[in-house]
C-alpha positions, 0 to 999 in steps of 0.5 A, spaced: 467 304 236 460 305 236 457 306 243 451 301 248 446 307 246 447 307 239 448 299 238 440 298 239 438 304 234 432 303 232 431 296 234 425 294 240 428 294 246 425 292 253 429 294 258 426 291 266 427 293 273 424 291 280 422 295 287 420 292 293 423 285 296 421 279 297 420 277 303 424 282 309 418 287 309 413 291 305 408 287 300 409 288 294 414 287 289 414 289 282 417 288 276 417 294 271 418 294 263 420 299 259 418 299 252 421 303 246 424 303 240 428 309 242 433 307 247 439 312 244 434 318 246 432 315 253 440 314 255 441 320 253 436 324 256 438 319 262 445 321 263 442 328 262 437 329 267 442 324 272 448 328 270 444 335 273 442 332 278 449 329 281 452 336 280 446 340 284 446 333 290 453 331 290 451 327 297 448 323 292 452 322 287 457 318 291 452 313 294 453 309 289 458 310 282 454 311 277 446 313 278 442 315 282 437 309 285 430 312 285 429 310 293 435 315 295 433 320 290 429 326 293 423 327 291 423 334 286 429 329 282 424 323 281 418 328 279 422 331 274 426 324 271 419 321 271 415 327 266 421 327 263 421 319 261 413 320 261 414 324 255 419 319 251 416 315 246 415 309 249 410 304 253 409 302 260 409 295 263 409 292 270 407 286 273 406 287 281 406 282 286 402 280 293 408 277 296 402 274 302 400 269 296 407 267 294 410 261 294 415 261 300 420 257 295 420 263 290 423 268 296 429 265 298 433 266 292 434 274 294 438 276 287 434 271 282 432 278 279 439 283 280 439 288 275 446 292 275 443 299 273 449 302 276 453 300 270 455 306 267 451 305 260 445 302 263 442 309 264 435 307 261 436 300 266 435 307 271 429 309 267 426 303 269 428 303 276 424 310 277 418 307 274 419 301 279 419 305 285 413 309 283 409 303 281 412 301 288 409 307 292 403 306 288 401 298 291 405 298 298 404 306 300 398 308 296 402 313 294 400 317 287 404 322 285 409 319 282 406 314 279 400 320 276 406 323 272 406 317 267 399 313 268 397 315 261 404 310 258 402 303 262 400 299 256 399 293 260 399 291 268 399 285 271 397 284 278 398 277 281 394 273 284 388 276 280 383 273 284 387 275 291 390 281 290 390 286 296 386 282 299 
């Protein structure tokens, strides 16, 4: 029996993930896409870099049953993860959203976008939520560390509403 990572060899996979709220705090919200046609290579680079991780910060480890989410990792964690996924072949896409010109309506629904990423084969789904959460510290804390390890990878971006944004 074949396993999820092997099921997409050599198939395009976009693989999508969100950081912020809508609503309760912060700005911005963004939705990150991942982009490649070797997702064999980013779980298993996940699962690697993840698997470490969890051995030297065992205090991690147990906040949720299979990851560690981006906005509870130390810093040194997601510095490494993102130049390790900077140097897969892929691309970066995102979308990033300023919540003072949404539509109330559309922040009601607080799971509209829910992405189970602590299913224990949705290591690239952690993949995006790292660059997620970097993308996020980018726009609503004009924090450039992290997102710096992967810039050169962003294909496209879309910030919403064009004219308005950050004003």
């Amino acid at each position: 029996m074949s396993n999820t990572s092997d099921k997409y060899s050599g198939q395009r996979c976009l693989i999508f993930d969100e950081s912020g709220n809508l609503g309760n705090s912060g700005r911005y919200f963004v939705i990150a896409c991942i982009d490649t046609f070797n997702y064999k290579s980013l779980h298993n680079v996940m699962k690697k870099k993840l698997g470490v991780a969890k051995q030297l910060f065992q205090e991690l480890a147990c906040l949720h049953s299979n990851e560690i989410k981006a906005k509870d990792a130390y810093p040194c964690i997601k510095y490494h993860i993102l130049e390790t996924i900077a140097h897969k072949e892929l691309s970066i896409s995102y979308i990033v959203a300023d919540l003072k010109y949404t539509k109330p309506a559309l922040l009601e629904d607080k799971n509209i976008l829910y992405m189970d990423s602590d299913d224990r084969n949705a290591y690239p789904v952690q993949a995006a939520d790292y660059v997620a959460n970097a993308l996020y510290g980018w726009y609503e804390y004009n924090d450039k560390i992290y997102y710096d390890r992967f810039k050169f990878k962003i294909r496209n971006a879309l910030r919403f509403p064009y004219k308005n944004f950050g004003k």
